[in-house]
MARMAR-649569 format. One record per residue (C-alpha): residue in three letters; x, y, z. Coordinates in steps of 0.02 Angstrom, whole numbers. Each point is the difference from the previous one (the first is absolute). Example, Ala and Ser with C-alpha at 12.3 -4.5 7.8 and 13.67 -1.06 7.14 Angstrom:
% residues 2
{residuo:ALA | east:615 | north:-225 | up:390}
{residuo:SER | east:69 | north:172 | up:-33}
END
This chain:
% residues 426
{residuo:UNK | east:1353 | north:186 | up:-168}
{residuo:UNK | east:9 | north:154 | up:-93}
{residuo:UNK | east:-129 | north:127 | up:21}
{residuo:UNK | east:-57 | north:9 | up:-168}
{residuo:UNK | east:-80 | north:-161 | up:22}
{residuo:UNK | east:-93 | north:50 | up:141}
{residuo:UNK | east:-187 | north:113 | up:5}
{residuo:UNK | east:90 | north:126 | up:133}
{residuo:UNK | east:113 | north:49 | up:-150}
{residuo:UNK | east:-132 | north:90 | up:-108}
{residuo:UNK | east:7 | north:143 | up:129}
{residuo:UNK | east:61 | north:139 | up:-106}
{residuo:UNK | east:107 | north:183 | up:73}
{residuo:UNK | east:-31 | north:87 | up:-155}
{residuo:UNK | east:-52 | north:190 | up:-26}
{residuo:UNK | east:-159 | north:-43 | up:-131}
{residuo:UNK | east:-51 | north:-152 | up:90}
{residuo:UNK | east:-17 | north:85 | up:161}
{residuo:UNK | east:-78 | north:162 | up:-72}
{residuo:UNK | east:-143 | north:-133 | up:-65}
{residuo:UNK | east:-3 | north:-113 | up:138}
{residuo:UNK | east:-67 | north:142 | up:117}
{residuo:UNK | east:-106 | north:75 | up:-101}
{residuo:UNK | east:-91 | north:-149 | up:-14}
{residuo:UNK | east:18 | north:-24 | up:183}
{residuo:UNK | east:-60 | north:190 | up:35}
{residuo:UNK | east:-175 | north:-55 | up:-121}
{residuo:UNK | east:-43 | north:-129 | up:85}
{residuo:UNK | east:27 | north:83 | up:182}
{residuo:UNK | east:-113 | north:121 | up:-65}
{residuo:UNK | east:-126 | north:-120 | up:-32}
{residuo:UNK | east:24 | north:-60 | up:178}
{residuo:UNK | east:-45 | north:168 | up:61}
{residuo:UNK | east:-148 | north:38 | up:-118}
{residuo:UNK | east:-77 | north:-167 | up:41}
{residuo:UNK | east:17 | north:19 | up:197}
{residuo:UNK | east:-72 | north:151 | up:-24}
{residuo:UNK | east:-175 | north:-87 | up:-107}
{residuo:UNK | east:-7 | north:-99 | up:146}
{residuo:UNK | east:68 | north:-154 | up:-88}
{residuo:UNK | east:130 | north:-76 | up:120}
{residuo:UNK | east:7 | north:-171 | up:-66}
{residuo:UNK | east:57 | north:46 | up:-184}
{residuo:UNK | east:121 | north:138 | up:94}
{residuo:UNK | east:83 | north:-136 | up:100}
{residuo:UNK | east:19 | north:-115 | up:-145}
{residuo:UNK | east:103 | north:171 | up:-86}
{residuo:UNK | east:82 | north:58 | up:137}
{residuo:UNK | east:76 | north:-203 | up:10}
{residuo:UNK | east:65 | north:14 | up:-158}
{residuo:UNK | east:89 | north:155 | up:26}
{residuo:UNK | east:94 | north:-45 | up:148}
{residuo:UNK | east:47 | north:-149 | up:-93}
{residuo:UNK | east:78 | north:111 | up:-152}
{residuo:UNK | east:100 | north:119 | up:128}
{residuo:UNK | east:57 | north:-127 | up:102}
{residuo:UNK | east:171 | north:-11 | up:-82}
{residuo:UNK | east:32 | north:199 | up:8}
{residuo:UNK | east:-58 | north:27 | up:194}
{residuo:UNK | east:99 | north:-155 | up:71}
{residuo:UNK | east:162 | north:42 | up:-118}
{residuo:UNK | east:-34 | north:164 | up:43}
{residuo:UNK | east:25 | north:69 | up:-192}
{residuo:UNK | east:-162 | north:61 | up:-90}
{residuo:UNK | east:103 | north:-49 | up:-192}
{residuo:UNK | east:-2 | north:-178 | up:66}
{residuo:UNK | east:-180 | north:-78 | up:-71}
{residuo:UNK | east:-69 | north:-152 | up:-65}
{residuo:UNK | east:-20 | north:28 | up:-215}
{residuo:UNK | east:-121 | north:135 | up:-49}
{residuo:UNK | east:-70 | north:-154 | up:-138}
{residuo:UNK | east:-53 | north:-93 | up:160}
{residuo:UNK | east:-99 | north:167 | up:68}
{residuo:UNK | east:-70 | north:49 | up:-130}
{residuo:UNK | east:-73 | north:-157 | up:-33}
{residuo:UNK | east:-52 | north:0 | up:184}
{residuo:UNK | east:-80 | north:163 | up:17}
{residuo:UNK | east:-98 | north:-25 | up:-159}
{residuo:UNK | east:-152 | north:-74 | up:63}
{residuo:UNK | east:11 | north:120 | up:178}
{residuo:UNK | east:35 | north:169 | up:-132}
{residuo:UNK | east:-161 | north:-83 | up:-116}
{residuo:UNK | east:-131 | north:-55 | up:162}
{residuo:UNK | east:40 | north:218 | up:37}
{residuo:UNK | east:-31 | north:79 | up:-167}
{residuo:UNK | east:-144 | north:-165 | up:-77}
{residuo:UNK | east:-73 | north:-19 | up:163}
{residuo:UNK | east:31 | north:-203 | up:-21}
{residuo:UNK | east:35 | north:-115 | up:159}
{residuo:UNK | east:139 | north:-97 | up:25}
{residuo:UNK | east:-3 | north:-186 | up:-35}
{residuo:UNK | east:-96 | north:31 | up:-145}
{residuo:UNK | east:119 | north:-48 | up:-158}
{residuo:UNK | east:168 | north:-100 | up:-76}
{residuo:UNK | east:75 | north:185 | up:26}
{residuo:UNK | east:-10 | north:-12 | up:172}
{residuo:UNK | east:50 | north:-175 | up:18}
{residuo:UNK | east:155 | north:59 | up:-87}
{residuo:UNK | east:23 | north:130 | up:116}
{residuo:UNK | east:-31 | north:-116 | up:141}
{residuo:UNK | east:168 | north:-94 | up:-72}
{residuo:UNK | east:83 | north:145 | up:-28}
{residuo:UNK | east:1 | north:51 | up:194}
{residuo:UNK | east:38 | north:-190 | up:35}
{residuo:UNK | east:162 | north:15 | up:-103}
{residuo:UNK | east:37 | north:178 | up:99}
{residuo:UNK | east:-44 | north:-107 | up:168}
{residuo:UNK | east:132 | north:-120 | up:-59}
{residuo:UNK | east:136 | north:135 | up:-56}
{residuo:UNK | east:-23 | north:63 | up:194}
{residuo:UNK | east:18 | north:-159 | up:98}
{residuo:UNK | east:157 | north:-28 | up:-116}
{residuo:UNK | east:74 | north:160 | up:35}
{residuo:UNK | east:-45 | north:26 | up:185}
{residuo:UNK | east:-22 | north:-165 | up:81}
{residuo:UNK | east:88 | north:-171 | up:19}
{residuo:UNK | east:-118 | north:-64 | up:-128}
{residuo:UNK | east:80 | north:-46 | up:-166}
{residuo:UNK | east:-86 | north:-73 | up:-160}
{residuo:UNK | east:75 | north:5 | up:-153}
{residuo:UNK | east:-92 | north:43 | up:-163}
{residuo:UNK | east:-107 | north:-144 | up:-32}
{residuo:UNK | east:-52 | north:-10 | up:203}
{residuo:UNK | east:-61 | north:177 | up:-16}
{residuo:UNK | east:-88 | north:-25 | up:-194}
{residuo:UNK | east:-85 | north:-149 | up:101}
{residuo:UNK | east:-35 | north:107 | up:159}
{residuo:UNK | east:-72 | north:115 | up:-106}
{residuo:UNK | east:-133 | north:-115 | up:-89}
{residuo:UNK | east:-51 | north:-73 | up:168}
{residuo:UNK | east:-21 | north:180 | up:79}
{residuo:UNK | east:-113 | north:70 | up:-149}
{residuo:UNK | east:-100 | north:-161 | up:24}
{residuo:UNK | east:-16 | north:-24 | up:184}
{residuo:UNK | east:-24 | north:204 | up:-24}
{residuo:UNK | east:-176 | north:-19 | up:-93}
{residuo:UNK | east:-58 | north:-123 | up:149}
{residuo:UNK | east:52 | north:120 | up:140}
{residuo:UNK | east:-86 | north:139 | up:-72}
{residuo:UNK | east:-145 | north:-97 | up:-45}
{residuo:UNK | east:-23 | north:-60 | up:216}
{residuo:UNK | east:49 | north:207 | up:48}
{residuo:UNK | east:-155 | north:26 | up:-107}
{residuo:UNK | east:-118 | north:-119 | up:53}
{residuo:UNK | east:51 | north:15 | up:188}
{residuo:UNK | east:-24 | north:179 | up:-34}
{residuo:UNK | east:-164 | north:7 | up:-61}
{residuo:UNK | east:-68 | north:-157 | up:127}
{residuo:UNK | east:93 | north:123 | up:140}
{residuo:UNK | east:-17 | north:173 | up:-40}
{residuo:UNK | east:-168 | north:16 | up:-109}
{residuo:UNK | east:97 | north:67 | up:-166}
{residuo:UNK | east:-26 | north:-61 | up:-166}
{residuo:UNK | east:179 | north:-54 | up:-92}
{residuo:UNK | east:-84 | north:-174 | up:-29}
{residuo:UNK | east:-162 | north:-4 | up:46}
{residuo:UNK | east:-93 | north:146 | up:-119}
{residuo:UNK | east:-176 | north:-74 | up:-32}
{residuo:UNK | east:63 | north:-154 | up:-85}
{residuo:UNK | east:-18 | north:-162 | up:35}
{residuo:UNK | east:118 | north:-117 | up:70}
{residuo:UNK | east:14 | north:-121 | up:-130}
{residuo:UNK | east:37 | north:182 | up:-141}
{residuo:UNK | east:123 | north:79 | up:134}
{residuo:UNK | east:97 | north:-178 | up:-3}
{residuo:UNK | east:-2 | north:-4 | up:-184}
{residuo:UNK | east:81 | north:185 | up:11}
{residuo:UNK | east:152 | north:-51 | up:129}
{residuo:UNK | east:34 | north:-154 | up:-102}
{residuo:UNK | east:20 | north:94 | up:-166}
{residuo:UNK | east:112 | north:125 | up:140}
{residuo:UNK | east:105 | north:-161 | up:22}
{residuo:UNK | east:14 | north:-60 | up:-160}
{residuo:UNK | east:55 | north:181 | up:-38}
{residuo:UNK | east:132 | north:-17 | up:157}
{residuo:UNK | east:67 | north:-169 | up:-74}
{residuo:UNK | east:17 | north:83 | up:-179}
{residuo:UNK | east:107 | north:136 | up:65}
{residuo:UNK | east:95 | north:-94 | up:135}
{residuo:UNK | east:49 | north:-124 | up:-150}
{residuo:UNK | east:32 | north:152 | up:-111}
{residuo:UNK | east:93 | north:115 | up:107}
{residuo:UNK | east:121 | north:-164 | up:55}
{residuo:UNK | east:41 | north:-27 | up:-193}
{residuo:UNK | east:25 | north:162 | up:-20}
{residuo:UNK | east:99 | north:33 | up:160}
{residuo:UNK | east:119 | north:-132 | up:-27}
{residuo:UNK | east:51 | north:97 | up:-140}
{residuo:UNK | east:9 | north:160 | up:55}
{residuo:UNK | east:126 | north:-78 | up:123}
{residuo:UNK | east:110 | north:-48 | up:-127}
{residuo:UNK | east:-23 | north:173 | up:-80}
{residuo:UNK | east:31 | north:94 | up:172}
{residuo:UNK | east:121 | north:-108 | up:95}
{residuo:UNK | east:139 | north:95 | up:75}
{residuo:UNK | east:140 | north:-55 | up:117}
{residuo:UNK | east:39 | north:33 | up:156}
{residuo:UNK | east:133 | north:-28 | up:168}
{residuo:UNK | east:-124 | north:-40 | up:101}
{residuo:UNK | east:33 | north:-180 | up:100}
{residuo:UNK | east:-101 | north:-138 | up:-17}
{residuo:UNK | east:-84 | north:1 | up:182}
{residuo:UNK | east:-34 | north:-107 | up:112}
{residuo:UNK | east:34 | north:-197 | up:-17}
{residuo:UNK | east:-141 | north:-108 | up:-27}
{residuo:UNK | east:-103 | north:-12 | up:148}
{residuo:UNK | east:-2 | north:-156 | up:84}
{residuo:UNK | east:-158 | north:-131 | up:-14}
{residuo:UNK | east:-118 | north:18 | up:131}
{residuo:UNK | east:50 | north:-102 | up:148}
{residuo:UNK | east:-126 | north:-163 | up:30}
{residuo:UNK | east:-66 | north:-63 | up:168}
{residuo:UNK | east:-36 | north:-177 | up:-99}
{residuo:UNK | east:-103 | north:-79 | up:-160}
{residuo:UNK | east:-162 | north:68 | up:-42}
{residuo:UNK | east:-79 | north:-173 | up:85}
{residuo:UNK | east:72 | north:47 | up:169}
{residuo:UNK | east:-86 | north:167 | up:-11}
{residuo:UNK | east:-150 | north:-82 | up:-29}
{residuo:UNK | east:7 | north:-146 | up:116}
{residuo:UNK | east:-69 | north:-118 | up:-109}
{residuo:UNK | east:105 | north:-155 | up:-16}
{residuo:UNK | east:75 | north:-27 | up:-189}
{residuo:UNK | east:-89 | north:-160 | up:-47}
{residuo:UNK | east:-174 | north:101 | up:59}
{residuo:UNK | east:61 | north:171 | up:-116}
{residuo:UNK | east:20 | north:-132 | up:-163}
{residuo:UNK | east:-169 | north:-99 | up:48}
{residuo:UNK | east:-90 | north:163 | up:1}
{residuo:UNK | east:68 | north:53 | up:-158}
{residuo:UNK | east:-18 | north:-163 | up:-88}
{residuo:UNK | east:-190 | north:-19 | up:53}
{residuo:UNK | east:-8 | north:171 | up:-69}
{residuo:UNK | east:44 | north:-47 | up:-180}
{residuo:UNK | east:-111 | north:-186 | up:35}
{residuo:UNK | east:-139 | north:138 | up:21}
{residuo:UNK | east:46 | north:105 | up:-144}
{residuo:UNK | east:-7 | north:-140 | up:-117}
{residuo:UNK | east:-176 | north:-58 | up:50}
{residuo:UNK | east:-45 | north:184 | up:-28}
{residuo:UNK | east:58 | north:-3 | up:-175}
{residuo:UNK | east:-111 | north:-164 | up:-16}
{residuo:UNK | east:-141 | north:82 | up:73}
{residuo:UNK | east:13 | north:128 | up:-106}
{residuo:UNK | east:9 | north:-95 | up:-175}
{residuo:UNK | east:-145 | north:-84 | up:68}
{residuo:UNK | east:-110 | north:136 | up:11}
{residuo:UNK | east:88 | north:101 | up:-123}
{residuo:UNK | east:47 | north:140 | up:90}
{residuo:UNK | east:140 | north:80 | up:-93}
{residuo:UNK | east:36 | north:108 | up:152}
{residuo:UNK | east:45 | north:-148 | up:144}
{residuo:UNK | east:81 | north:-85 | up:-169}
{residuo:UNK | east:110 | north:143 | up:-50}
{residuo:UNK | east:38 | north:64 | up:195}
{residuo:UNK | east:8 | north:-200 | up:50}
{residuo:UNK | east:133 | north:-44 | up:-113}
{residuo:UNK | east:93 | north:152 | up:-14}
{residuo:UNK | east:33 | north:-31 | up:185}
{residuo:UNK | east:60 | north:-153 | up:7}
{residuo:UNK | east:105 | north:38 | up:-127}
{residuo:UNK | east:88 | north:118 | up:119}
{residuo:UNK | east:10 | north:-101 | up:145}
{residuo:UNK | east:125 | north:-117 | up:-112}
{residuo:UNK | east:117 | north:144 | up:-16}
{residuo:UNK | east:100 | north:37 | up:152}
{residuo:UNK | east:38 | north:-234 | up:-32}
{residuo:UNK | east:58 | north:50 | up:-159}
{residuo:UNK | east:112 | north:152 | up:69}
{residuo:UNK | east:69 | north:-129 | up:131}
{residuo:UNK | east:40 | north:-133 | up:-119}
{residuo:UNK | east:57 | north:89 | up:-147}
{residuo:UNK | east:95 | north:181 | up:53}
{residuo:UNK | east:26 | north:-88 | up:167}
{residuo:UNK | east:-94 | north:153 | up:99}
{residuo:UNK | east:-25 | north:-31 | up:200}
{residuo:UNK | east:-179 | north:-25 | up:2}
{residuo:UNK | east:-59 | north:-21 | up:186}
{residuo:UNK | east:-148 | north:-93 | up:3}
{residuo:UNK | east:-82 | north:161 | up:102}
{residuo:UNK | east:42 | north:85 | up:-160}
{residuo:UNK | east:-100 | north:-128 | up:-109}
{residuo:UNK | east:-120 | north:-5 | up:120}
{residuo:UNK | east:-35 | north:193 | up:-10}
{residuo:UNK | east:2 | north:-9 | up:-187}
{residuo:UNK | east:-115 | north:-113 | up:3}
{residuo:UNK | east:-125 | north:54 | up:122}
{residuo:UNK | east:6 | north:154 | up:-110}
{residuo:UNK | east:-66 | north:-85 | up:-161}
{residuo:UNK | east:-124 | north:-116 | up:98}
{residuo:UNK | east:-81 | north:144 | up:79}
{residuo:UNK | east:-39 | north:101 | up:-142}
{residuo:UNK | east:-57 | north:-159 | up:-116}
{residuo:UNK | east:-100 | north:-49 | up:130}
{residuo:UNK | east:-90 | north:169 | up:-4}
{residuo:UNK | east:-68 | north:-50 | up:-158}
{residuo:UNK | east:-117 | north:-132 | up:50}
{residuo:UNK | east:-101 | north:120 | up:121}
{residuo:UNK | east:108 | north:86 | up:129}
{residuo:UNK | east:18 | north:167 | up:-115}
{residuo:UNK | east:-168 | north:5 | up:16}
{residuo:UNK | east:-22 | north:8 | up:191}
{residuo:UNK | east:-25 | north:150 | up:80}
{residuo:UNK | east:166 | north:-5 | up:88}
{residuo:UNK | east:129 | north:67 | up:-85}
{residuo:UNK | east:91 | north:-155 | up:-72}
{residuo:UNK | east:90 | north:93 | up:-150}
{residuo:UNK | east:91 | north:108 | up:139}
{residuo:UNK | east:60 | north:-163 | up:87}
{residuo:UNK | east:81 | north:-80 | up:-171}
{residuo:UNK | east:66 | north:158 | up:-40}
{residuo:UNK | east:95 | north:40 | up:129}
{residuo:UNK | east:60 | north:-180 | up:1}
{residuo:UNK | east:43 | north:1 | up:-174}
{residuo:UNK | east:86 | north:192 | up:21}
{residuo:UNK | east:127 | north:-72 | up:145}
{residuo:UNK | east:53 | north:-142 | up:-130}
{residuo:UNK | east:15 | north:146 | up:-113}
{residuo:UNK | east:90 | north:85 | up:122}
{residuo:UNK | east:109 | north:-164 | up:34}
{residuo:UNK | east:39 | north:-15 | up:-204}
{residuo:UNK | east:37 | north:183 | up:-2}
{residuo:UNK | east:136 | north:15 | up:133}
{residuo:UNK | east:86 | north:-169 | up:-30}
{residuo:UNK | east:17 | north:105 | up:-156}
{residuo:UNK | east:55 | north:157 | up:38}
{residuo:UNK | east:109 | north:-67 | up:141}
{residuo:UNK | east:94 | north:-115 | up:-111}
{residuo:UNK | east:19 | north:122 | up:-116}
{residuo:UNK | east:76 | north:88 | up:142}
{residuo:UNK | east:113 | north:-123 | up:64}
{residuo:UNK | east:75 | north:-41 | up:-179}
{residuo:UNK | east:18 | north:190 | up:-50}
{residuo:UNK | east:110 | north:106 | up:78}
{residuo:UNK | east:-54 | north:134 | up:-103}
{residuo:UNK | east:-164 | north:-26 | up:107}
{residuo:UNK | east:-34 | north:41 | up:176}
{residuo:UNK | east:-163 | north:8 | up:92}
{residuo:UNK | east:-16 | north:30 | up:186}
{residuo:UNK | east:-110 | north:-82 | up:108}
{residuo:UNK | east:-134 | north:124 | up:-17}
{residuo:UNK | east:30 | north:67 | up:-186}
{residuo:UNK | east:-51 | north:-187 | up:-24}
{residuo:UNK | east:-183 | north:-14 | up:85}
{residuo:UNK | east:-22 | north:174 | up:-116}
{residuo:UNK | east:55 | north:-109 | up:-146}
{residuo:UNK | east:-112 | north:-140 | up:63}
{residuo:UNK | east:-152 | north:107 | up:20}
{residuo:UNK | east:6 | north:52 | up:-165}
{residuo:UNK | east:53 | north:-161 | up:-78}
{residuo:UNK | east:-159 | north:-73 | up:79}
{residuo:UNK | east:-129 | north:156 | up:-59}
{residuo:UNK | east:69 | north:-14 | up:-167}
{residuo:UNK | east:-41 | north:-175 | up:2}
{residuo:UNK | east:-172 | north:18 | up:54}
{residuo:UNK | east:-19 | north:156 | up:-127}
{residuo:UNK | east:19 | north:-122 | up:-113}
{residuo:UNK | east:-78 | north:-129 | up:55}
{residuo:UNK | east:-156 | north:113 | up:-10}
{residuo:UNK | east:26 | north:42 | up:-173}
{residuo:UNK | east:5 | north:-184 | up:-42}
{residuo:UNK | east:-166 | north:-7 | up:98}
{residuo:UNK | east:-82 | north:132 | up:-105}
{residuo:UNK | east:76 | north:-69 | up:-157}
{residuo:UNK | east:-83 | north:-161 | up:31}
{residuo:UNK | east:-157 | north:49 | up:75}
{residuo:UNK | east:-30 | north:128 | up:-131}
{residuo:UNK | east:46 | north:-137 | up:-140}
{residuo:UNK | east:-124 | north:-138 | up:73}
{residuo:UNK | east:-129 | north:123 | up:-26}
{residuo:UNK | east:0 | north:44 | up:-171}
{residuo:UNK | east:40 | north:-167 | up:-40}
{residuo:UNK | east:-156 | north:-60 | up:108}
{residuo:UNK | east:91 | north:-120 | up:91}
{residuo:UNK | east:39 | north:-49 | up:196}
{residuo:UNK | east:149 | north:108 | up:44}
{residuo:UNK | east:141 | north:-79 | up:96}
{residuo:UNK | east:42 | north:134 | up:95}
{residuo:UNK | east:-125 | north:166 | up:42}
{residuo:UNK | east:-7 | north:155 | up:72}
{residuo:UNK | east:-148 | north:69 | up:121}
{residuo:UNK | east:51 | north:181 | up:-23}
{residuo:UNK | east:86 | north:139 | up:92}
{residuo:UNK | east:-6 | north:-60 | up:187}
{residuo:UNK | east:45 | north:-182 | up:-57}
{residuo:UNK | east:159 | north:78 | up:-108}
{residuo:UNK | east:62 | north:122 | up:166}
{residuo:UNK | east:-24 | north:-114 | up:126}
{residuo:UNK | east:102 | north:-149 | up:-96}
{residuo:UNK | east:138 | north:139 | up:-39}
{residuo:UNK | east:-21 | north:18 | up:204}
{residuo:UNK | east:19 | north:-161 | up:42}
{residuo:UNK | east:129 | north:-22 | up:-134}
{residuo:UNK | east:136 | north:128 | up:103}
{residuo:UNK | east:-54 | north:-88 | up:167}
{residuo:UNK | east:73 | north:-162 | up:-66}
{residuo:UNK | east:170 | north:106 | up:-33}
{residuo:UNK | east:-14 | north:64 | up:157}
{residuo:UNK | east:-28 | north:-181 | up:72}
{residuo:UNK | east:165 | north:-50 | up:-127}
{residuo:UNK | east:119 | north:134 | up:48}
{residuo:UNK | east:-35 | north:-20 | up:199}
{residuo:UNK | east:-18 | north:-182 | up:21}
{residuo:UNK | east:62 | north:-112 | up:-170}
{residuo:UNK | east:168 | north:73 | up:-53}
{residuo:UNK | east:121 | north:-91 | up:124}
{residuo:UNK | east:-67 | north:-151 | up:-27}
{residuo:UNK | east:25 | north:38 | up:-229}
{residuo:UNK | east:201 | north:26 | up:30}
{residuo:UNK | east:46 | north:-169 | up:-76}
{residuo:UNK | east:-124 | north:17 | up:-143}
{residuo:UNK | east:102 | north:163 | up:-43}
{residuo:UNK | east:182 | north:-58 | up:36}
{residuo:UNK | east:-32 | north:-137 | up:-127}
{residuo:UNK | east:-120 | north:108 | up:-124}
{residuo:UNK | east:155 | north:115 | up:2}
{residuo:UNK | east:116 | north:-152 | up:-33}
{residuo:UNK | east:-100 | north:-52 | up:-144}
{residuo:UNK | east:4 | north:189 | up:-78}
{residuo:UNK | east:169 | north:-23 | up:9}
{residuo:UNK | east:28 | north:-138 | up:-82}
{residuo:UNK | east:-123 | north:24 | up:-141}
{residuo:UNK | east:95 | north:164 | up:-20}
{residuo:UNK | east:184 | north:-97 | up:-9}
{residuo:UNK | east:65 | north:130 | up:168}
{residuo:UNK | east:3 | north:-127 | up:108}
END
C-alpha cells in the first residue's frame, strides 16, 4: 500500500517543522527538569514519556529534521507548558484529554515507522480513541495506588470518596469527548497530511495462534455438561426476571432481562453469520451475564468483593469480542499487521477503554436515578469501587491474552470472511 495511507507517513523532514518540533520538545524537557527538581517525580515521568515518544523518530533514524508534525506537539505540550506556568495538574480538563490523543497518534506514527507494526489510517484514528480512553483509567489507578501507597494527595485531598469519584468521572467523560474529537479530527488531518512513500509493506500477516484443541477440552467438561450449565443459566435468569416483576424491583428486572437477552446472541451469530461458536464460548458468555445479574438480588451487597468477580468475567469476554476483532481485521487487511505482543497492548487497552466506559455509563445512570428519585439499575460506591473494577477489568485481559486467544482463531477466520464479503473483496 502506499505510504500515504498509512500514520508512519505524517513524519515530516522539513526545515520549519523540525525547528518547531524541538522547541516544543526542548519546553517540555525543561519541565522535566524543573519538576524533578520540586520533588515531583510522578508528573516528571509522565513528561519525560512523552518526550522520548516525540524524538523517537530523529534518534533511531539518526536525523534530528526527521519529527512527528509540530500540530501534534504543540497540541501535546499544551497542557505540560500550562500545569508549569498555571500551576494546574494533569488529568484535569478536555485539553488534556486531547493531548492525551495527540501523543497516541505520535505513538502510532512511531510503531509505523520503526517497527513491524502497520495500521493504516483508520486503525490508528481508532487506536487513538481507545488510548485517550483507556489513558484516563490508567492515570486514574497511578493515582489512587499512589496515594493508598505513598501517602500523597493526587486523589485523595480531604474529599470524600463518593465527591473524588464524581471528579474522575467528569475526567472520563472529558477523556471520551476528546478521544471522539481528536479521532474525527485526525482522520482528517490524514487526508490533509498524507504523503507517499517506498517503504514496503512489512511483514505478511502473522499466522493464527496455533490450538492444542476446543475450548471444552481445555476445560474438561464434557460438551453436553458445558450447554446444560449454560442453559440452566438462562432457566435461572428468567425466574429472576419473574422475581423481579413480582416484587417490583426495577434493578433484578432491568439486569435480569438484559441478560438473557445476551445469552441468545452468540445462537443467533451461529445461525445467522454462521460464526464457530464453541459451546465453551457460550458458556463463558454466559456465565458472564449470570454472574453480574445475579449480583443484583444480594451478592453486591456482601462483603466479598462480588463486583470484582463479574468484572473481570465480563472484561475477558470483552477481551474475547475485542481481539476476534482486531485479529480479523488483521487477517483480512494486509494493510494491517499486529505482532503477537503489539496485540495484548491493543487488548489491554481495548479492554480499559471498555471499562472507562462502562463506568461512565455507571455514573450516568446512578446519577440519573437520583434526581429522578428512582431505584437505579446500575450504581457506583465511589472511588475504591471505580479503581478496583478498572483493576479487575485489565486482569480479565490479562486472563484473555494468556489463556483464551488460541482457542478464538475460528471466530476470527470467519469474522474476517464475513468483513469480506460485506465489503464485496472477497
Amino acid at each position: 500500500m502506499e505510504r500515504r495511507d498509512r500514520p508512519g507517513g505524517l513524519l515530516a523532514v522539513t526545515r520549519l517543522n523540525a525547528v518547531l518540533s524541538w522547541g516544543f520538545v526542548l519546553a517540555m524537557g525543561g519541565v522535566a527538569v524543573t519538576s524533578t527538581a520540586d520533588g515531583a517525580l510522578l508528573w516528571a515521568a509522565v513528561v519525560t514519556t512523552v518526550v522520548g515518544i516525540s524524538v523517537l523518530p530523529a534518534v533511531v533514524l539518526r536525523d534530528p529534521a526527521v519529527m512527528p508534525p509540530w500540530e501534534l506537539l504543540l497540541l501535546a505540550s499544551v497542557p505540560v507548558l500550562w500545569g508549569s506556568f498555571v500551576g494546574s495538574t494533569f488529568g484535569s480538563g478536555i485539553a488534556t484529554y486531547l493531548s492525551v490523543a495527540a501523543i497516541a497518534l505520535v505513538i502510532a506514527v512511531d510503531l509505523d515507522g520503526f517497527t513491524a507494526v502497520r495500521m493504516n489510517h483508520a486503525f490508528a484514528v481508532g487506536f487513538v480513541v481507545i488510548a485517550t480512553l483507556a489513558v484516563a483509567g490508567v492515570w486514574a489507578v497511578v493515582r489512587w495506588l499512589a496515594d493508598v501507597a505513598l501517602g500523597t494527595a493526587y486523589l485523595f485531598d480531604g474529599r470524600s470518596g463518593e465527591a473524588i469519584n464524581a471528579a474522575v468521572m467528569v475526567e472520563f467523560v472529558y477523556a471520551a469527548l476528546a478521544g471522539v474529537g481528536a479521532g474525527i479530527v485526525f482522520d482528517y488531518y490524514f487526508r490533509g497530511r498524507a504523503r507517499t512513500s517506498d517503504r514496503s509493506t512489512g511483514p505478511p500477516t502473522a499466522p493464527a495462534p496455533e490450538r492444542d484443541g476446543r475450548l471444552r477440552d481445555r476445560l474438561g467438561v464434557p460438551e453436553r455438561y458445558q450447554r446444560g450449565a449454560s442453559r440452566a443459566m438462562q432457566a435461572t435468569l428468567a425466574l429472576l426476571v419473574v422475581g423481579g416483576l413480582l416484587a417490583g424491583s426495577l434493578s433484578v428486572v432491568a439486569n435480569g432481562a438484559v441478560a438473557l437477552a445476551i445469552t441468545f446472541v452468540p445462537a443467533i451469530l451461529e445461525r445467522d453469520y454462521e460464526l464457530p461458536m464453541d459451546p465453551g464460548l457460550v458458556l463463558w458468555i454466559t456465565a458472564a451475564v449470570f454472574l453480574h445479574a445475579l449480583g443484583t438480588v444480594g451478592p453486591y451487597e456482601w462483603p466479598v468483593r462480588w463486583d470484582a468477580l463479574t468484572h473481570a468475567l465480563s472484561a475477558s469476554v470483552v477481551a474475547a469480542a475485542g481481539y476476534t476483532l482486531v485479529r480479523a481485521i488483521d487477517i483480512h487487511s494486509d494493510e494491517v499487521y499486529l505482532p503477537a505482543r503489539t496485540m495484548v497492548v491493543v487488548l489491554a487497552l481495548f479492554v480499559l477503554a471498555a471499562g472507562v466506559v462502562w463506568e461512565i455509563l455507571e455514573f450516568l445512570i446512578d446519577l440519573a436515578a437520583t434526581r429522578l428519585g428512582v431505584e437505579a439499575v446500575l450504581v457506583q460506591h465511589g472511588i475504591d469501587d471505580t479503581v478496583v473494577d478498572l483493576l479487575f477489568d485489565a486482569l480479565g485481559a490479562l486472563v484473555v491474552a494468556l489463556w483464551g486467544t488460541a482457542y478464538l482463531a475460528d471466530v476470527s477466520t470467519v469474522v474476517s470472511e464475513r468483513i469480506g464479503e460485506w465489503r464485496g473483496t472477497d
